[in-house]
VOBASE-135018 format. One record per atom (N, C-alpha, C): residue in three letters; atom name; z, y, x. Coordinates in steps of 0.2 Angstrom, whole numbers, plus 5000, padded with zeros to 4 digits. Each point is the difference from the previous one (the first is absolute). Example, Ala and Ser with C-alpha at 12.3 -4.5 7.8 and 13.67 -1.06 7.14 Angstrom:
% VOBASE-135018
REC   code   site     zz     yy     xx
REC    ALA      N   5039   4972   5066
REC    ALA     CA   5000   5006   4996
REC    ALA      C   5000   5006   5004
REC    SER      N   4996   5005   4998
REC    SER     CA   5001   5006   5004
REC    SER      C   5003   5005   4996
END
This chain:
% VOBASE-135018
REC   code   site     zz     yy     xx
REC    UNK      N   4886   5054   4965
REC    UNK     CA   5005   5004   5005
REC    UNK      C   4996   5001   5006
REC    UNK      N   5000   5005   5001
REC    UNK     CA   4997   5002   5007
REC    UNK      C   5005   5003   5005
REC    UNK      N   4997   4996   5006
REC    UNK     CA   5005   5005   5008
REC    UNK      C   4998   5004   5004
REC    UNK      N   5003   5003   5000
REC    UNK     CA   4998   5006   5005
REC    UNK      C   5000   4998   5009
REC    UNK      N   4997   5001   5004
REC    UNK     CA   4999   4998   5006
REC    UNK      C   5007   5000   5003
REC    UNK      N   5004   5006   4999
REC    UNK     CA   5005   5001   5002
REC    UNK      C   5005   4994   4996
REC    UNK      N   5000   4998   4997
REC    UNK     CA   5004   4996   4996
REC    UNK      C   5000   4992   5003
REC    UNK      N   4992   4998   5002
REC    UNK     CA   4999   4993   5001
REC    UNK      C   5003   5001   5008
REC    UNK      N   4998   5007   5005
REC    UNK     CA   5003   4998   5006
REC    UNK      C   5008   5001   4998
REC    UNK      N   5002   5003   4998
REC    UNK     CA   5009   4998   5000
REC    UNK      C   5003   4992   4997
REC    UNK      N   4995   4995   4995
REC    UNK     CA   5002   4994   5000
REC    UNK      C   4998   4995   5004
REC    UNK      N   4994   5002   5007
REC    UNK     CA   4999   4997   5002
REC    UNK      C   5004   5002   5009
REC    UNK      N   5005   5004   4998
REC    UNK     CA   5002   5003   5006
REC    UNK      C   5010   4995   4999
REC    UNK      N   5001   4998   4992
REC    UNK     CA   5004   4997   4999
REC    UNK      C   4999   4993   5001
REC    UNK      N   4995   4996   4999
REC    UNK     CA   5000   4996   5000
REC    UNK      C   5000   4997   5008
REC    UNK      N   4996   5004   5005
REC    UNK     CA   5001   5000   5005
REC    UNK      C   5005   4999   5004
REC    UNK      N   5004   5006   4997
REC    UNK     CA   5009   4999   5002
REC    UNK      C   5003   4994   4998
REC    UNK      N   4999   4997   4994
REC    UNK     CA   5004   4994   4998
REC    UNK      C   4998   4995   5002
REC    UNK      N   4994   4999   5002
REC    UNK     CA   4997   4994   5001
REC    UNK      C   4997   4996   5009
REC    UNK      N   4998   5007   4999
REC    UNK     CA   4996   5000   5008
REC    UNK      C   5003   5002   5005
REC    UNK      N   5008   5002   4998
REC    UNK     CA   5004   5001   5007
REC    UNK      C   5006   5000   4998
REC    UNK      N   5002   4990   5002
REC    UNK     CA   5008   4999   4996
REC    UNK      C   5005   5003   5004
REC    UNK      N   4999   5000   5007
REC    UNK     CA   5005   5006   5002
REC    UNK      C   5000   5004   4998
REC    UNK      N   4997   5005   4996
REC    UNK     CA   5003   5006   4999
REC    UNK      C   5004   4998   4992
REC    UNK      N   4998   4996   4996
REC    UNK     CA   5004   5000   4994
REC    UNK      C   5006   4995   5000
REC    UNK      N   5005   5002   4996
REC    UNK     CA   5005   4995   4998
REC    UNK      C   5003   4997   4995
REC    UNK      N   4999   5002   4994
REC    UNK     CA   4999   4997   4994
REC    UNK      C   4994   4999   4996
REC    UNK      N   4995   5001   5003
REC    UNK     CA   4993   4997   4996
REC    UNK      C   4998   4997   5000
REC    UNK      N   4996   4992   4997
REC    UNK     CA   4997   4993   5002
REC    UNK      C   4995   5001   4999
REC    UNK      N   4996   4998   5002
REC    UNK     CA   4990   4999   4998
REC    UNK      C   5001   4994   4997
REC    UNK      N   5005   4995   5002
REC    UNK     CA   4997   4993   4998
REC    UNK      C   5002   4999   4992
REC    UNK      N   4993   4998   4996
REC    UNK     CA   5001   4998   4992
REC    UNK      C   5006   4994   4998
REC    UNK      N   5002   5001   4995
REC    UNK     CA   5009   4998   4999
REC    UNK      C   4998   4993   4999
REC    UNK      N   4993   4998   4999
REC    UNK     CA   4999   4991   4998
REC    UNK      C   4998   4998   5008
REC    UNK      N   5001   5003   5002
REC    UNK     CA   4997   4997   5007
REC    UNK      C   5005   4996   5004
REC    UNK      N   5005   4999   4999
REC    UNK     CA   5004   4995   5005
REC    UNK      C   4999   4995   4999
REC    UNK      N   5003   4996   5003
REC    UNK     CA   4996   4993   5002
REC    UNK      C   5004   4997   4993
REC    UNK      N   5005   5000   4996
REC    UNK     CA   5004   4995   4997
REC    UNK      C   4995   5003   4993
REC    UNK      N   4997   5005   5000
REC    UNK     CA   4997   5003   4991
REC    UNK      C   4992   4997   5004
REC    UNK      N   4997   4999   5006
REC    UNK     CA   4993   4996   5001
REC    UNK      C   5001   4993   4995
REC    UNK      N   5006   4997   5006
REC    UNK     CA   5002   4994   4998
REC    UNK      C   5000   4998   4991
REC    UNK      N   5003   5005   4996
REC    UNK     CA   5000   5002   4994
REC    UNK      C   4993   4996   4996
REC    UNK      N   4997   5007   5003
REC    UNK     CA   4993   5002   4996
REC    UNK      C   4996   4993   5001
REC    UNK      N   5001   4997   5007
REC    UNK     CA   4995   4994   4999
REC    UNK      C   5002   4994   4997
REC    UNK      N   5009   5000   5000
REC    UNK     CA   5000   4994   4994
REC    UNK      C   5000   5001   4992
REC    UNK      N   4999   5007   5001
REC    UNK     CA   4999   5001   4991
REC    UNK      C   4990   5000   4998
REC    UNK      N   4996   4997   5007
REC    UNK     CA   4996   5001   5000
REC    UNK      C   4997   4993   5000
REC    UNK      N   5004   4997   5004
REC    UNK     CA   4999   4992   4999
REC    UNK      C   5001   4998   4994
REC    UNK      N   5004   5003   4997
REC    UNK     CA   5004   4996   4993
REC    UNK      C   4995   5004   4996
REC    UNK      N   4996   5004   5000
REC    UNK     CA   4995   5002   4994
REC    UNK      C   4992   4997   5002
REC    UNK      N   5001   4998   5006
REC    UNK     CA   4993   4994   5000
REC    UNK      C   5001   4995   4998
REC    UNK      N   5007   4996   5000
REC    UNK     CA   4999   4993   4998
REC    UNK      C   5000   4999   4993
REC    UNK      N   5004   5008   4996
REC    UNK     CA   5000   4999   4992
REC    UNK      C   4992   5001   4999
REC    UNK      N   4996   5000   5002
REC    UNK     CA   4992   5004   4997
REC    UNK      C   5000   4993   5002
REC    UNK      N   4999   4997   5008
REC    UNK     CA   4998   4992   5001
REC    UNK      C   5001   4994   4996
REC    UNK      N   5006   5000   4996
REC    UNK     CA   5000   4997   4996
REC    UNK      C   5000   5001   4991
REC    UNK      N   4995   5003   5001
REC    UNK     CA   4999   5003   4994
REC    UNK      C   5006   5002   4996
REC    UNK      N   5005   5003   5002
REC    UNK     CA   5005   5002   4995
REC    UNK      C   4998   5008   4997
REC    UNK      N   4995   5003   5005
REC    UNK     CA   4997   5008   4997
REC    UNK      C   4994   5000   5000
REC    UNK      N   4997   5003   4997
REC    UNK     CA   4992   5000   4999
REC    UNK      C   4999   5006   5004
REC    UNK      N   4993   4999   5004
REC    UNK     CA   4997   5003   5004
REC    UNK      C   4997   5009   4995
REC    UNK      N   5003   5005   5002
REC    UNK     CA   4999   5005   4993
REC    UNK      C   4994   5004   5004
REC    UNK      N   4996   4997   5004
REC    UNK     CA   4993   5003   5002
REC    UNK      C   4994   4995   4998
REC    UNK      N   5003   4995   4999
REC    UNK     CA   4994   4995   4998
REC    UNK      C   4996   5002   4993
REC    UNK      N   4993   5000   5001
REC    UNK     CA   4998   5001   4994
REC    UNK      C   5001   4996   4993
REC    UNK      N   5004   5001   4996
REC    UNK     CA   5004   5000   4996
REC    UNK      C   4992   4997   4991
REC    UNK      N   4997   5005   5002
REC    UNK     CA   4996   5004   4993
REC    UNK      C   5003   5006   4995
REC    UNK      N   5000   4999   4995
REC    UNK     CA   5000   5005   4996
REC    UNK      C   5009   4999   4999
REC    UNK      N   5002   4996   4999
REC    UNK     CA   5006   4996   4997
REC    UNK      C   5005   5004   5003
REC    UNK      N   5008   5001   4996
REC    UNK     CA   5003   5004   5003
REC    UNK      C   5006   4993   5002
REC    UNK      N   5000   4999   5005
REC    UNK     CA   5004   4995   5003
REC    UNK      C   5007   5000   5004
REC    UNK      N   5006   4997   4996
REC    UNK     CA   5004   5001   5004
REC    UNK      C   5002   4998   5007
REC    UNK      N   5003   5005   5004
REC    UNK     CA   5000   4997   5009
REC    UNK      C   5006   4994   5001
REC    UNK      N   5003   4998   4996
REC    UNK     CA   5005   4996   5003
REC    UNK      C   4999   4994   4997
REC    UNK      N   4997   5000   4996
REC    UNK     CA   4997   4991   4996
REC    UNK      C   4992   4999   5001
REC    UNK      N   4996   5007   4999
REC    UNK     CA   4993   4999   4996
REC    UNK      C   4996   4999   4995
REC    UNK      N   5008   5001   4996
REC    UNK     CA   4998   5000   4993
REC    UNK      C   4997   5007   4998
REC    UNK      N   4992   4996   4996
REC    UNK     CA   4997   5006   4996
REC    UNK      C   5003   5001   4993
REC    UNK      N   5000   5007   5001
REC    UNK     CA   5003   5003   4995
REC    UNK      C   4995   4999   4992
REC    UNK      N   5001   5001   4995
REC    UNK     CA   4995   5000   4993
REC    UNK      C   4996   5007   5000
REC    UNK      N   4993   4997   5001
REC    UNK     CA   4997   5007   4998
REC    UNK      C   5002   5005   4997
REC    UNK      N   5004   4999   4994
REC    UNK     CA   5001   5004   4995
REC    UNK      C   5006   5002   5002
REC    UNK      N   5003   5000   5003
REC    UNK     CA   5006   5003   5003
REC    UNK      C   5000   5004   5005
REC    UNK      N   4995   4997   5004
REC    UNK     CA   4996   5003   5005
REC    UNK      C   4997   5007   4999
REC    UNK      N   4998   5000   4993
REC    UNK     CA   4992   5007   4999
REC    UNK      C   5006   5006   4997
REC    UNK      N   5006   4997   4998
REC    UNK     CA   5003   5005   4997
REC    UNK      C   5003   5007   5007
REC    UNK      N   5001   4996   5006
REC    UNK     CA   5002   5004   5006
REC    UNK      C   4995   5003   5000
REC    UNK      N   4992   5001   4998
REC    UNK     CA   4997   5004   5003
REC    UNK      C   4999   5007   4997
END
């Protein structure tokens, strides 16, 4: 998709208005809908609670060199070769 010059200044003559001068708008937000403090607060304890389940080993690390093995993420169990080769 390509824009025409004319095109890029009328969105950035929008964005202008909406964002870069809140007196002039009045129904328009810049600010992102996860941004309030009570969806931060959210995101960190759902972020705590996915480091302690990795720290205590309840989920396997899925960037850790593994091998060839097709290994499940919530136990570690390697799957059976031969079940494994039929996926490919």
């Amino acid at each position: 998709m390509e824009l025409s010059k004319a095109e890029v200044l009328r969105l950035i003559d929008e964005f202008e208005q909406a964002c870069l001068f809140p007196a002039d708008r009045t129904t328009t937000s810049c600010e992102h809908p996860d941004s309030s403090a009570n969806e931060q607060m959210k995101f960190l304890r759902h972020l705590n609670e996915l480091v302690n389940v990795v720290k205590e080993g309840r989920a396997i690390n899925p960037f850790r060199e593994t091998g060839p093995d097709l290994v499940t993420l919530d136990t570690g169990e390697v799957m059976d070769p031969e079940i494994a080769n039929s996926f490919a």
